[in-house]
N, C-alpha and C positions, 0 to 999 in steps of 0.2 A: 528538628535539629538532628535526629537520631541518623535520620536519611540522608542528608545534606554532610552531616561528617562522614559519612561512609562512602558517599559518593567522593567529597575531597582526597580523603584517604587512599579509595583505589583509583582515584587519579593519577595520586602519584605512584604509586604501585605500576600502574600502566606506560607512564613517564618513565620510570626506574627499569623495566624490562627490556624498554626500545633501546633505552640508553645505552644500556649492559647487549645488546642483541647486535647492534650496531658497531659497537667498539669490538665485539668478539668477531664481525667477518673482518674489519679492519687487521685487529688482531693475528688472524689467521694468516690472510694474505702477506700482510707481513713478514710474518716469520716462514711462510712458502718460500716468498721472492726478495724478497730483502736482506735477512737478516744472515741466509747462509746455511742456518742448523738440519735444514735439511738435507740439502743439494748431495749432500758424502753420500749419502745411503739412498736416496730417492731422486735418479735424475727427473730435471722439468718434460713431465712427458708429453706437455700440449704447448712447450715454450713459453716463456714469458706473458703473463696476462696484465694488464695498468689495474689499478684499484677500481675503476670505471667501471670495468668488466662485471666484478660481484657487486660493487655496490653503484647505483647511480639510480636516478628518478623512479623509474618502473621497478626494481626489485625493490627500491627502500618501501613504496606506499604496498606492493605486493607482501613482505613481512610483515608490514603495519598490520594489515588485518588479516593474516594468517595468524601472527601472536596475539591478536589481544583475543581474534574469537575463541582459540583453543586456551587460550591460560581463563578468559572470564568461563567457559564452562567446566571448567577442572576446577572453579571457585578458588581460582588466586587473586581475584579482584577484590574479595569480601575480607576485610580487614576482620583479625578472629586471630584468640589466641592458639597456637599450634601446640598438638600434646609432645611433639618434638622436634627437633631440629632436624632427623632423620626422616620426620612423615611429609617435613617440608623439602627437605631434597628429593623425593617420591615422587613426591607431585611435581616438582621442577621440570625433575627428568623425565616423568612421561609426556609434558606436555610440550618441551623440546623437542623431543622426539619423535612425535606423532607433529610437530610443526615444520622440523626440517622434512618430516619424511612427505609432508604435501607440498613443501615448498621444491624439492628436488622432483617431486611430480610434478606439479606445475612446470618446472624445465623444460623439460622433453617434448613440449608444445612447443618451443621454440626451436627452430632447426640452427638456427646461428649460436646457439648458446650451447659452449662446453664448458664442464665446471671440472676442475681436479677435485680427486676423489679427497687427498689429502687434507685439501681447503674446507672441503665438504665438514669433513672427520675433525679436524682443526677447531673450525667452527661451530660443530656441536659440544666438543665439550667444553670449548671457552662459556659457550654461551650458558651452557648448565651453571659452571663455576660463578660467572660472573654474577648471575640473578642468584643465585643460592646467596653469595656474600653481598649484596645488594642487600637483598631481604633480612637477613641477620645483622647487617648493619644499621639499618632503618628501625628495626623494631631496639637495638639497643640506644638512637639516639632520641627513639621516642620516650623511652621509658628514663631516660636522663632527664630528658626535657620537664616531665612530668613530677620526679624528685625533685624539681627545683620548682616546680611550681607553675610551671607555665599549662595553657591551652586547658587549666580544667573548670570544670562547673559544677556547683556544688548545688544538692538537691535534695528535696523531699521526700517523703515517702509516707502517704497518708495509709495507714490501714498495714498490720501484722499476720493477714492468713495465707492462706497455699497462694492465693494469686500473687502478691506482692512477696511470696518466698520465689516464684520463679521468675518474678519481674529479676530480683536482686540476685539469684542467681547467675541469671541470665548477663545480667552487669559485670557481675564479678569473671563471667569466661570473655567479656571482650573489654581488660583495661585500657586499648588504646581509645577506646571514646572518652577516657576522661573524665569519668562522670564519680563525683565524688557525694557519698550519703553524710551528711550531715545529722541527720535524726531519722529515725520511725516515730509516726505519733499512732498510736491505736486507744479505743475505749476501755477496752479490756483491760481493766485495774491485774489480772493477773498475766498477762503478757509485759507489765512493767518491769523495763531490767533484763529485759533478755535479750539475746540477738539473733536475728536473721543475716546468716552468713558473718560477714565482717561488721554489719549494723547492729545499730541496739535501738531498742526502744524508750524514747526518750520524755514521753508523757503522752496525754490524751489529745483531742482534736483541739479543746480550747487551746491549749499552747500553741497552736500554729501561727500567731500573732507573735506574740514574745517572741519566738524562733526565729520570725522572720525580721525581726530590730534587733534582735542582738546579732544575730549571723549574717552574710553574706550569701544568699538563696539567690541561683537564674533559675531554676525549675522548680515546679510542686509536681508530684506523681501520686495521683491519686487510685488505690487500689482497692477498693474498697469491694464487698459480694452483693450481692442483688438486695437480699436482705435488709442493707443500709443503705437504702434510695435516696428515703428522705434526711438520711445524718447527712447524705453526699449531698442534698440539693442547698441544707441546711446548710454548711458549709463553703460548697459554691459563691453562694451568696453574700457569705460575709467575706470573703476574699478578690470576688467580684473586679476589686479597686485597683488590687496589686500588681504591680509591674512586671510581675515574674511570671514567666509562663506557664500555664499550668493545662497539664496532658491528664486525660485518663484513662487507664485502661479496662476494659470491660472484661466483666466477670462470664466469661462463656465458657471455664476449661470442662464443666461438665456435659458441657455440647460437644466441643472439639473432637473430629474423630482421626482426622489424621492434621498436618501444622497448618494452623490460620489464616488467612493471608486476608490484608484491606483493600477492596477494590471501591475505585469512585465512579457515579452515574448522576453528570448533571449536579456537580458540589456534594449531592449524595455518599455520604460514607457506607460499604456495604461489607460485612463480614462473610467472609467464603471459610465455613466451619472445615472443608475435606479439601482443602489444597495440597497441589501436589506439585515439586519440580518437573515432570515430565509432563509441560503443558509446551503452545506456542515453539518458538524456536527450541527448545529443547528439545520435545519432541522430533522436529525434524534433524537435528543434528543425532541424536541417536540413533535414526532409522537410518542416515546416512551410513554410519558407523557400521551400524547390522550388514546392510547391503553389501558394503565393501571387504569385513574380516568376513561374512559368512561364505563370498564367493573366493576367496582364497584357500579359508579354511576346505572347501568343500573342492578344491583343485585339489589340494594338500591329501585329501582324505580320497581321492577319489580310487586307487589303486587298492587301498585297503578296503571299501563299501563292493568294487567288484568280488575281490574274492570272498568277501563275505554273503554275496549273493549268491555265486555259487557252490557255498560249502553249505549253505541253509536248503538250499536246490536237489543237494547232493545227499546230504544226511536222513531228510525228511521231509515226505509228502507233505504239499501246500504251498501259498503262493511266500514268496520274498518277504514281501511287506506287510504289515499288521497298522491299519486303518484303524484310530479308535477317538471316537467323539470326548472332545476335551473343552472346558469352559474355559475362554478367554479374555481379552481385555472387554467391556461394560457386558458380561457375562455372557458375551454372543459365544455361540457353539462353533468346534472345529474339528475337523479332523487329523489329527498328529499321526506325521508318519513316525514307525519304529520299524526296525529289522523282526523279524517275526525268531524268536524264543521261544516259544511253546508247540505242542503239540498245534493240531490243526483243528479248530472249535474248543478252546480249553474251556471256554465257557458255557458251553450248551447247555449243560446239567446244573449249574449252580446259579449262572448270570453274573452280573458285575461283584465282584470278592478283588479284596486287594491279594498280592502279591505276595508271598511270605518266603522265607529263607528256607532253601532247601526244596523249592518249590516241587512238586514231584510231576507238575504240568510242565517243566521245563524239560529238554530237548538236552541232550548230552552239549550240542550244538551252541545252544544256549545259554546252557549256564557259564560258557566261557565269553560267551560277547558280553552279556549279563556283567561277569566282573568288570571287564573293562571298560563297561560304557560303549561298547562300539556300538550296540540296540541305537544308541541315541543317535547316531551320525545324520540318518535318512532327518531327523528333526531340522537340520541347515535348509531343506529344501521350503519349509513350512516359515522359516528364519525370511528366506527370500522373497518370497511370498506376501509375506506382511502379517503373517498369523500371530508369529510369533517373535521374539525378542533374543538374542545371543544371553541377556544375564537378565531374572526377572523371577516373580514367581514361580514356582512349576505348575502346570497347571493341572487340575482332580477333574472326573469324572463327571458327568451331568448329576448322578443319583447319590452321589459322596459331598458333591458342592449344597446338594438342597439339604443334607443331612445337617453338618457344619456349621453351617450358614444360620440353623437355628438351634446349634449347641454352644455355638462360640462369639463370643461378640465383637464385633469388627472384621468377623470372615471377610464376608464379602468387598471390603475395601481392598483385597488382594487385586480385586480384578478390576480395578480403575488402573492401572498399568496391564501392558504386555505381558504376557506367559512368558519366562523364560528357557534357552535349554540347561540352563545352568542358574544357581542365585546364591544369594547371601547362606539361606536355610541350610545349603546341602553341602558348601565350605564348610559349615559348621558342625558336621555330622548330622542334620536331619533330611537323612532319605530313608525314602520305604515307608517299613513300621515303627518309626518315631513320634513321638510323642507330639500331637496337632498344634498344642499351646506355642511348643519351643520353636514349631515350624513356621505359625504365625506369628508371632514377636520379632522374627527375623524379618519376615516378609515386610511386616510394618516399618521397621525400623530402614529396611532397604527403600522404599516407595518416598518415605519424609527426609531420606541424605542422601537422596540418590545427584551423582555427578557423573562424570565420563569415569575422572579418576577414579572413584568408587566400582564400576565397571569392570575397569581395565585391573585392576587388584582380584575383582572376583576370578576373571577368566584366568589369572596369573594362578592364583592359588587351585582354580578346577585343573589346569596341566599340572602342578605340583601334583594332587592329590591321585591321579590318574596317575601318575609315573611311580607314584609308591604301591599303590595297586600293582604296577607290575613288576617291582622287584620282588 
């Protein structure tokens, strides 16, 4: 049911975008050609265009699936409550904007097609506005609907410990499912009377009967831990008859090592304990993404990595570049480029040492790319390559990784994604000599929410933080 409402939901969500997408070029053209408001200040500089021109057969089906693939992996398709109105026009606007911006590439394959720039400009930000108050609308006539009683289902919840606190958790951040708790029943004579989140505990397992003739139940959710196989089988069984559906969830969270996910083989249910968004099309939508800012960014950079070649050339004996074996995604080895910072053999005498402030191996040279991150630029080339990821882990050492790897738990799940040249960690201030825990808690938490949007936020905030480095 859980699935089936989600998929309804961003149904219409996907309905509700084209709608607002569609009316916004209308929109635009409009008020180009029609309505006058421009023409004083902006004469028609390509003449008169018919509404055909932007919209007709081939552009409409071509938005079709330029908006729905950039809005479903920016996860505007996943109906969830928003922490605010502000993170949902965030996400609007990046994915408008990375959607006009491929749809106006797509153009230019066509030699007959000229588009005014104004229509263009018109169009985006109708379009922003329109899905923003779309979306805000929807979700207030959801939440009506629902004070009045409509569309919900009222449910169970067998079993009071961690797993059935994150089942209901988890309920309680997405209220447009509708899903209403009627009772907790647990054994546990001293968990009577308490509540998990908004629920309470309403008696033991035998009342599951009474519960279900006096109240109105479509669901049982059964949460029960390993421990209580047999109260669950025991139970099972006598409710066996009941017309309400009854789901359960399995006790695996002390397995889980990054989010769950249920795959089927042959009617086979099979738990995937270390699932990650960056599988399948994700993956290649991301790498698309790499390939395309990293060759820009690396046009963008490329007057700045010359002279930075020859002022390292210039300052101090040894070659440009600094080659150094780095663990990557399913721990295979790599070599990441850097601009070279250091003396020449900084390591002869001591071998692999991290990096420490004030380094006295560094190069007067150095320590001023050092600040600004320019060391990292030659890293795009590794980007393009396939090695590595524009936003992702950073990636340690071969003899730092095996260290790690058996002082910390869950290290090595860093390296089922891409190295990054930037990530969530080092937004956050852990670069260098910070603290390992804080730098993996990031990483984790990057790998299990990872989106475009997600992404496109980190690199926003690496130029912020790089620009404050330089005032």
């Amino acid at each position: 049911m859980l699935n089936k409402y989600h998929r309804f939901i961003g149904g219409i969500l996907v309905g509700l975008e084209l709608l607002c997408t569609y009316l916004a070029v209308i929109l635009a053209w409009f008020l180009r050609f029609r309505s006058g408001y421009f023409q004083v200040y902006f004469p028609l500089e390509l003449g008169y265009r018919p509404l055909s021109h932007f919209l007709n057969e081939r552009t409409a089906v071509l938005i079709a699936i330029i908006w729905i693939v950039t809005f479903q992996f920016n996860g505007l398709h996943r109906p969830r409550r928003w922490r605010s109105a502000f993170n949902l026009l965030l996400s609007i606007f990046s994915s408008v904007t990375l959607s006009v911006t491929i749809l106006v590439g797509a153009a230019f394959f066509y030699r007959d097609a000229s588009y005014s720039r104004l229509v263009v400009g018109t169009f985006w930000l109708l379009d922003i506005v329109l899905i923003f108050v779309s979306r805000i609308a929807f979700s207030m006539l959801l939440n009506y609907l629902r004070s009045k009683g409509y569309f919900k289902r009222r449910i169970i919840v067998i079993g009071a410990g961690d797993l059935a606190m994150m089942f209901i958790k988890k309920l309680e951040e997405h209220p447009t499912l509708g899903l209403d708790i009627v009772g907790i029943l647990d054994d546990d004579p001293k968990k009577m009377g308490t509540r998990l989140g908004n629920a309470k505990v309403v008696g033991n397992l035998e009342k599951i009967h009474q519960l279900l003739e006096s109240t109105k139940v479509h669901e049982i959710y059964i949460a029960l831990p390993q421990s209580a196989h047999r109260r669950m089988f025991q139970l099972l069984s006598s409710i066996k008859d009941q017309c309400q559906d009854i789901k359960v969830i399995p006790d695996l969270l002390q397995y889980i090592t990054l989010k769950a996910a249920v795959e089927e083989f042959e009617g086979i249910p099979i738990v995937n304990l270390s699932h990650t968004p960056l599988n399948g099309w994700n993956a290649v939508i991301k790498r698309l993404v790499d390939l395309i800012l990293a060759s820009i960014f690396l046009i963008i950079a490329a007057p700045i990595m010359l002279a930075t070649a020859i002022m390292i050339k210039l300052s101090s004996p040894g070659p440009v570049f600094y080659r150094q074996e780095r663990m990557g995604l399913d721990m295979k080895p790599f070599h990441m480029l850097k601009f070279r910072s250091m003396v020449q053999d900084a390591e002869a005498a001591t071998g692999p040492v991290f990096a420490i402030e004030n380094d006295p191996r560094r190069t007067r040279f150095g320590t001023f790319i050092r600040r600004y991150s320019i060391d990292e630029l030659p890293q795009l080339i590794n980007v393009i390559k396939g090695e590595m990821s524009l936003v992702g882990p950073r990636p340690e050492r071969s003899p730092f990784v095996e260290e790690f790897r058996h002082k910390f738990p869950r290290y090595a799940l860093r390296h089922k994604v891409k190295s990054g040249v930037t990530g969530w960690a080092q937004v956050n201030g852990y670069r260098g000599q910070t603290s390992i825990t804080g730098r993996l808690e990031h990483d984790i938490f990057y790998i299990e929410n990872w989106s475009l949007m997600f992404d496109f936020k980190i690199l926003v905030l690496t130029v912020f933080r790089l620009s404050r480095n330089a005032i």
